[in-house]
N, C-alpha and C positions, 0 to 999 in steps of 0.2 A: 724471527720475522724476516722474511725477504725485504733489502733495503732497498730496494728498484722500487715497492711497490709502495702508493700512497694509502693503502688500507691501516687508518686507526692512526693516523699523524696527528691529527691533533692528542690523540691521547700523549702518545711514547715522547714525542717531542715538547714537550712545555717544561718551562722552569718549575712551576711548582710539584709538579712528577718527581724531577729530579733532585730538587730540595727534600722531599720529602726521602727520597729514595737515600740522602746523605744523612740524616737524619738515625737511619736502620744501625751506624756504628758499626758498619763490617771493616774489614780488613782489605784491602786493592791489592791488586796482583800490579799493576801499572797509573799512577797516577799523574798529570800532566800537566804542566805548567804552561800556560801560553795557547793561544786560540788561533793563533796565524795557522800560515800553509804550513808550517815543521809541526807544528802543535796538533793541530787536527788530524796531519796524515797519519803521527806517530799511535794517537789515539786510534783512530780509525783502523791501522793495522792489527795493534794489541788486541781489542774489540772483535776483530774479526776471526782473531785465531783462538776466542772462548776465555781469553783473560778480562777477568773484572776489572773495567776499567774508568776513573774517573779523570775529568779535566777540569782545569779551572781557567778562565778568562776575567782580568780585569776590569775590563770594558766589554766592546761589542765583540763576538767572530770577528776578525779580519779587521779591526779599527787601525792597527798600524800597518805596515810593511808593506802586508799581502791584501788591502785593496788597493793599492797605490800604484802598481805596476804599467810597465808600456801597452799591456793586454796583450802580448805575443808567448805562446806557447812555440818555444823554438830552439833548438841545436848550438844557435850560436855563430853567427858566422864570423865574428871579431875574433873570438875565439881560435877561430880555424887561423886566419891570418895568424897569430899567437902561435901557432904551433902547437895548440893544447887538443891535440884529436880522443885523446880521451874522456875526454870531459865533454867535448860534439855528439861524439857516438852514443856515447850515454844520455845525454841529451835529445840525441836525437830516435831513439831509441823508449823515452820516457815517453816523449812527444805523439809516438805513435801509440802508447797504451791509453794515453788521455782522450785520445780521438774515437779509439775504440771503446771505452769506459764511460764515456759523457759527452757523446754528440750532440745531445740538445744546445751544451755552452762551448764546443770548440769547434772550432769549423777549420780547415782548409785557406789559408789566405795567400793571393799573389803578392808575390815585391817586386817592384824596379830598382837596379842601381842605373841610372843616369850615366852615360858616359861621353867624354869629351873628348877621347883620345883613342886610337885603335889599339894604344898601351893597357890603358884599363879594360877596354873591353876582352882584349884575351886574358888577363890577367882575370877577371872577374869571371869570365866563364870559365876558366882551368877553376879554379876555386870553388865553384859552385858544382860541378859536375863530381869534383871532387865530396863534396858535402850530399849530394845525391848516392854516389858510392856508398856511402857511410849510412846512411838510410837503412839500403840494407831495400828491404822486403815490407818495409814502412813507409815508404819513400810516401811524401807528398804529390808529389809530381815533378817531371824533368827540367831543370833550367834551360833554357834556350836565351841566345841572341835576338833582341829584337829593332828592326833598321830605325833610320829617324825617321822616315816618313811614317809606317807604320806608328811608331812609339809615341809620334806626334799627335797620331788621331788618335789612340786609345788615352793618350793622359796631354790632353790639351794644359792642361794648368802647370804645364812643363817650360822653361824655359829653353827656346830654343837654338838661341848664338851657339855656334859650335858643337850642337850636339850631335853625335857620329850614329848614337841607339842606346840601347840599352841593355843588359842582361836581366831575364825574366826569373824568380824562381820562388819557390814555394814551402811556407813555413806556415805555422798555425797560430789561430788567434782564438781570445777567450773573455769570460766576464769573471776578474779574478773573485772578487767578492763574494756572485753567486755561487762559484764554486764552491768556495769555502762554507757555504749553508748547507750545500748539497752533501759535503762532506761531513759534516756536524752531523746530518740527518742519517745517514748511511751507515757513521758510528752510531745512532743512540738505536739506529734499525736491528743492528749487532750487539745490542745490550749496553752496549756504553751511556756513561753521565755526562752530563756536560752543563757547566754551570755558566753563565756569564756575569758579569759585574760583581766579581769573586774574588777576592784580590789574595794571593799567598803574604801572609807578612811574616812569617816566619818558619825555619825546618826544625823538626824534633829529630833526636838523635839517642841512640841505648848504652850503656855502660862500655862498650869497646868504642863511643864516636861515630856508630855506622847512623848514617838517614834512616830512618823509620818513620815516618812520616811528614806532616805540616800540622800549621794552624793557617784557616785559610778563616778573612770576615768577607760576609754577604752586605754589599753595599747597598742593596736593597731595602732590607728586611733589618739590618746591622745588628745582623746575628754573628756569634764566631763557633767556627769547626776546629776537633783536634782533629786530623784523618790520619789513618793506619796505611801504612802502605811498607809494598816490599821493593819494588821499584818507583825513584822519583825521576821525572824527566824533564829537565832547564831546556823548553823549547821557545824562549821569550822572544824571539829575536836579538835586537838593539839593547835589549833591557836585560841580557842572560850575566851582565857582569853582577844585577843586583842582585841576583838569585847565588851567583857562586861567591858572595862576600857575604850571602846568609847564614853559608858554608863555612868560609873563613875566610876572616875580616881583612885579614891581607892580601889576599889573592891579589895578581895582576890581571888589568886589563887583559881581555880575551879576544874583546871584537873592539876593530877601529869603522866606527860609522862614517857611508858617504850620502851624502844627497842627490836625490834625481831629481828632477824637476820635468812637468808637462805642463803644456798648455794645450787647451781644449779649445777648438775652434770651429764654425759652422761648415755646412759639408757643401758648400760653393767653394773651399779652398781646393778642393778633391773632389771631382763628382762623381768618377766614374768606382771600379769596383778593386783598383789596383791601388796598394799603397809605395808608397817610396821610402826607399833606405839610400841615405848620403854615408858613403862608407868614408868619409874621410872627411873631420872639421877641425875648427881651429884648436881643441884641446885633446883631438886623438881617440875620438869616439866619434861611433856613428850616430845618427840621429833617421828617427822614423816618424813619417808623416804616415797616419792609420788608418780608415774608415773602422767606426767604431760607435754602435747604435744613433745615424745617423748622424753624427756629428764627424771631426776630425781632430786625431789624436798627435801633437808634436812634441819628441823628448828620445834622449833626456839630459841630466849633464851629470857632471861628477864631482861633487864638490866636498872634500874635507872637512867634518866636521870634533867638533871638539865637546860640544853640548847637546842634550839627549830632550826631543822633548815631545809629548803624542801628538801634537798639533805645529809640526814643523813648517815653515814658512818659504816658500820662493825668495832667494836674494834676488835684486833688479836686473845685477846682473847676470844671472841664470838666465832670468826674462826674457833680459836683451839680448843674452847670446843666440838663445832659439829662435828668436825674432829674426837675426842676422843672418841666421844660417838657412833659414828657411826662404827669406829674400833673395838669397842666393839662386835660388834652384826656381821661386813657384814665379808664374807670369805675375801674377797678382802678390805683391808683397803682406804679408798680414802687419799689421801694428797692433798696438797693444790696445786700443778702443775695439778691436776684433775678439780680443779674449774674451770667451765666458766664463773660462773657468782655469783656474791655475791650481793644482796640487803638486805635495812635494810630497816623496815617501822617501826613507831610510832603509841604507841597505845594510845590512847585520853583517860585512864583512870578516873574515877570521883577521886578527891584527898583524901585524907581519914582524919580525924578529925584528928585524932594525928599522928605523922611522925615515920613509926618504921623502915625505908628506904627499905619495902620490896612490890614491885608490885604486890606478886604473892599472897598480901591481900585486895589488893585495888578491889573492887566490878569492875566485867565484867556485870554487869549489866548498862542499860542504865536511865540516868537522866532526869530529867525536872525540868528546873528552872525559873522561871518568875520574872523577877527584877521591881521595884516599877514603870519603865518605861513603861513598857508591853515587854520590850525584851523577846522574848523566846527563851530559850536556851537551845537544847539537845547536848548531849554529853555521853560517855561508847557505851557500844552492842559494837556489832563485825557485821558483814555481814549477818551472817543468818537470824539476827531479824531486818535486817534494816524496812523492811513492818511494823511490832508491831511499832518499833521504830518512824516511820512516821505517822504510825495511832494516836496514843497517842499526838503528836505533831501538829498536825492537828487540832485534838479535843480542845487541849489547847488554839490552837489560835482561834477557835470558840467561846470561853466562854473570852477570853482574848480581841480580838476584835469586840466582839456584829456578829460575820458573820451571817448571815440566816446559822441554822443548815442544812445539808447534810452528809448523813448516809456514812461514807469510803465503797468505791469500789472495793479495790485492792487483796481482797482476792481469786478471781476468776477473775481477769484481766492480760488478755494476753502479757507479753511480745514482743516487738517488735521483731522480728526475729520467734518467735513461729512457729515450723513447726514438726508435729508429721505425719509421721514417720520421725526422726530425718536423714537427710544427714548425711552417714560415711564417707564422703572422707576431703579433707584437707580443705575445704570449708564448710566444716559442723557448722563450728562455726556460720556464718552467718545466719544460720536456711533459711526462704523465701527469704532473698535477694540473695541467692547465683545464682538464675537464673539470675538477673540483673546485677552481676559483671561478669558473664558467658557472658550475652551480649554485656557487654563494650567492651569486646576484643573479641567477634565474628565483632564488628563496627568495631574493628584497631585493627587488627593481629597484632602491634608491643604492644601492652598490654599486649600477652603474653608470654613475656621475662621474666623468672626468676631473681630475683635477684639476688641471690647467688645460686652456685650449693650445698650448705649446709644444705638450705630448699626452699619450695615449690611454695613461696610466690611471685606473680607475680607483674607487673608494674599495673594490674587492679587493684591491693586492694589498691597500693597505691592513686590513683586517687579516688575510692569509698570512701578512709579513709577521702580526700580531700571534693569531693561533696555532700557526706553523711550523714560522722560520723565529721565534723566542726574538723579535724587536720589540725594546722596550722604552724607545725613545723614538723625537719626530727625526734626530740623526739617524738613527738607526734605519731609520723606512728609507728616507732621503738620500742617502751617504751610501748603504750597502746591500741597500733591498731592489731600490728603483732606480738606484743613480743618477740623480737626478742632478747633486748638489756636484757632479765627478762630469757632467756635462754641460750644466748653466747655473750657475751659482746664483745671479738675480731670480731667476725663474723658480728655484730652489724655495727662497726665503719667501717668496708669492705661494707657493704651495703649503708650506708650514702650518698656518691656521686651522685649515683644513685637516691637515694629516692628525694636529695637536688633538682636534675635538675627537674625530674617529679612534683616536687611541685612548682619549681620554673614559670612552664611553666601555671599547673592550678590556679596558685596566682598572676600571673601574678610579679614576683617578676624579679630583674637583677641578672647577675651574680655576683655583690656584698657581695647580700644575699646569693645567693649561697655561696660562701665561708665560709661566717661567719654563714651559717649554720651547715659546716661541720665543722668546727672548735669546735664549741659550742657544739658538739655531740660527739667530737671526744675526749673534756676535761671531759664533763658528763659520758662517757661511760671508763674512765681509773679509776675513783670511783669506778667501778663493780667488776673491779680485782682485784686479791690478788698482792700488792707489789711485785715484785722479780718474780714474778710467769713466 
């Protein structure tokens, strides 16, 4: 099936297809552990190059890491400072296949660096000119200087004491969540499974120790699978140490987890079409203020963590720091009664050989590790290299499970949704499906019920998100379908009820579940807010 194209989605993509299709007892050429960006893209490769290929998610697509991001598909320009051009160019280099791949969710985004001194401004455009170079024939578009008069009128919300201009340049921006559906779909368009609320709890192994399989239980259904498999792939993110001590008990640590944190703010902090990078704060990172589905996007920071958990929390002072740093620079101070919304996500860093408790040394590059079992286990990258990151992972389990070689695909393979010239209206995100959620509710006029008069989002997406994109919960629609809960968290827990009965009705669930789905959405989404707020 061509995975570009929306003919017969509801069939290929539903959980019960692919329960049933786990069920048949075959043997996987590739099977995958983990639903983030590494987990999906690795599926999606395998998948693409005619290997049988299953995954498993314990939760939703993309519930950790990889919804959580700043929304920038980008090169890296910290990076570049670093000295690390290897890791830019590939980067930036990924950056442009994604644009090419999936224009409905990446676009083209301007940055400002703010400058206060005619030191940073040569310093900032040598830098960026340079980062253009490295583009290559993908280039975004060129960096230029831009004066303070100018810079003043296009980003009023700038502060202006001392400002000399700015350097303009151009990275890419994205809807990571959707992606990650898109890409679900695009493997299961390629023949791939893909299970969610699937949990692995254990690996099976044959008379010499090698991996031959799992046992995976359906948290659903709580059902349990033995599955066959010739390659296994530990794409958990944060969570791949519990997978390589399923392995062996003693293994060491592999990944040291850091925290980001954002805050989501209304789009009067930013109004025009440009966002802002502060290339230098108080703990040696930059921070970006985004425009980002009408709202604005501030983060992130880095903060060392020690305990693993899916619903990771904002410390105050994370908060505060992006509150400070952002006072810094905007006319208009935000405070924390301005927050809609605060998430924090964890980054799957590789661990570093010796402990010097600082993330912002720990390699943002991604790994590959192969355990005496045949476990393969990636882990680092960030989003924009997830494709590299899958190709390489793919290739390993080629050579690691004897596979019949098959050349990767994915370089010039369509995203699901893929529709050029890209839909502008609020629908746009879906790329080609959006005429098929247009027809859901030309079938039942009452699909087009808004759910909140706050945004746009009607009773069709939630049902598409249902027969579609496999959400099986009101977090799921909320959280990674519509984002809702990633944009206003009060406005979020108002739409809940709503979302709970429309899913209740395509799930065929009582009003039981109903409740306790608003409940369970209504505790998850008071995490989003600022205390006291």
């Amino acid at each position: 099936m061509n995975a570009g194209s929306p003919k017969d989605l509801f069939r290929y993509f539903s959980r019960d297809n692919f329960i049933s299709v786990l069920q048949q007892d075959q043997e996987w050429d590739v099977v995958v552990i983990g639903g983030g960006a590494s987990g999906l893209g690795a599926a999606l490769d395998a998948a693409s190059r005619g290997y049988r290929t299953l995954l498993f998610e314990q939760a939703d697509f993309s519930k950790g890491t990889s919804s959580r991001s700043t929304k920038l598909v980008h090169g890296g320009v910290r990076y570049l400072a670093q000295g690390n051009i290897g890791l830019v160019k590939e980067a930036l280099y990924e950056r442009g296949l994604l644009l090419h791949n999936a224009p409905h969710l990446v676009h083209k985004q301007s940055f400002v660096i703010p400058c206060y001194s005619w030191v940073d401004k040569m310093k900032y455009l040598l830098g960026l000119k340079l980062y253009d170079w490295l583009a290559g024939g993908l280039t975004f578009g060129p960096s230029r200087f831009i004066n303070a008069k100018t810079l003043v009128a296009e980003l009023p919300e700038l502060k202006k004491e001392g400002l000399v201009g700015g350097v303009e340049y151009w990275d890419g921006q994205f809807d990571d969540s959707r992606l990650a559906i898109n890409l679900a779909q695009t493997c299961a368009g390629h023949g791939g499974c893909l299970i969610n609320y699937c949990r692995v709890t254990s690996l099976t192994k044959d008379a010499l120790g090698r991996i031959n399989g799992l046992i995976a239980f359906d948290l659903e259904n709580q059902q349990q699978y033995t599955v066959r498999a010739k390659a296994v792939v530990n794409a958990t993110g944060v969570f791949v140490d519990e997978i390589l001590r399923m392995d062996d008990a003693e293994r060491h640590a592999l990944v040291r987890p850091s925290q980001g944190v954002h805050l989501v703010l209304d789009r009067s902090f930013l109004k025009g079409d440009k966002a802002i990078m502060i290339p230098r704060t108080a703990d040696g990172r930059v921070l970006f203020a985004v425009p980002w589905h009408n709202h604005v996007v501030v983060g992130t920071t880095d903060t060392p963590l020690d305990k693993l958990g899916i619903e990771p929390r904002a410390l105050p002072a994370e908060i505060d720091f992006i509150l400070k740093t952002a006072a810094d620079y905007l006319v208009r101070p935000p405070t924390a009664t301005d927050v809609l919304t605060v998430f924090a996500g964890l980054r799957p860093l590789a661990a570093p050989t010796k402990a010097t408790g600082n993330t912002k040394e720990i390699s943002r590059s991604h790994k590959l590790l192969v355990s005496p079992s045949g476990l393969i286990t990636i882990t680092g990258g960030k989003w924009t290299t997830y494709r590299k990151m899958a190709e390489d992972t793919i290739n390993q389990a080629i050579r690691t499970a004897g596979l019949s070689p098959e050349e990767c695909r994915t370089k010039d393979l369509k995203i699901h949704g893929f529709s050029r010239p890209c839909p502008q209206d609020e629908l746009g995100v879906y790329g080609i499906d959006e005429d098929l959620i247009k027809a859901l509710a030309l079938a039942n006029p009452q699909l087009t019920e808004v759910l909140h008069p706050a945004f746009p989002y009607t009773a069709a997406e939630v049902v598409w998100a249902v027969r579609a994109e496999m959400a099986r919960t009101v977090e799921d629609v909320l959280a990674r379908r519509l984002r809702v809960l990633f944009l206003d968290a009060k406005v979020a827990m108002e739409m809940a009820p709503k979302v709970a009965q429309i899913l209740a009705q395509e799930l065929n669930r009582d009003e039981g579940w109903v409740n306790d789905q608003i409940a369970d959405f209504a505790h998850l989404a008071e995490g989003y807010l600022i205390k006291n707020q």
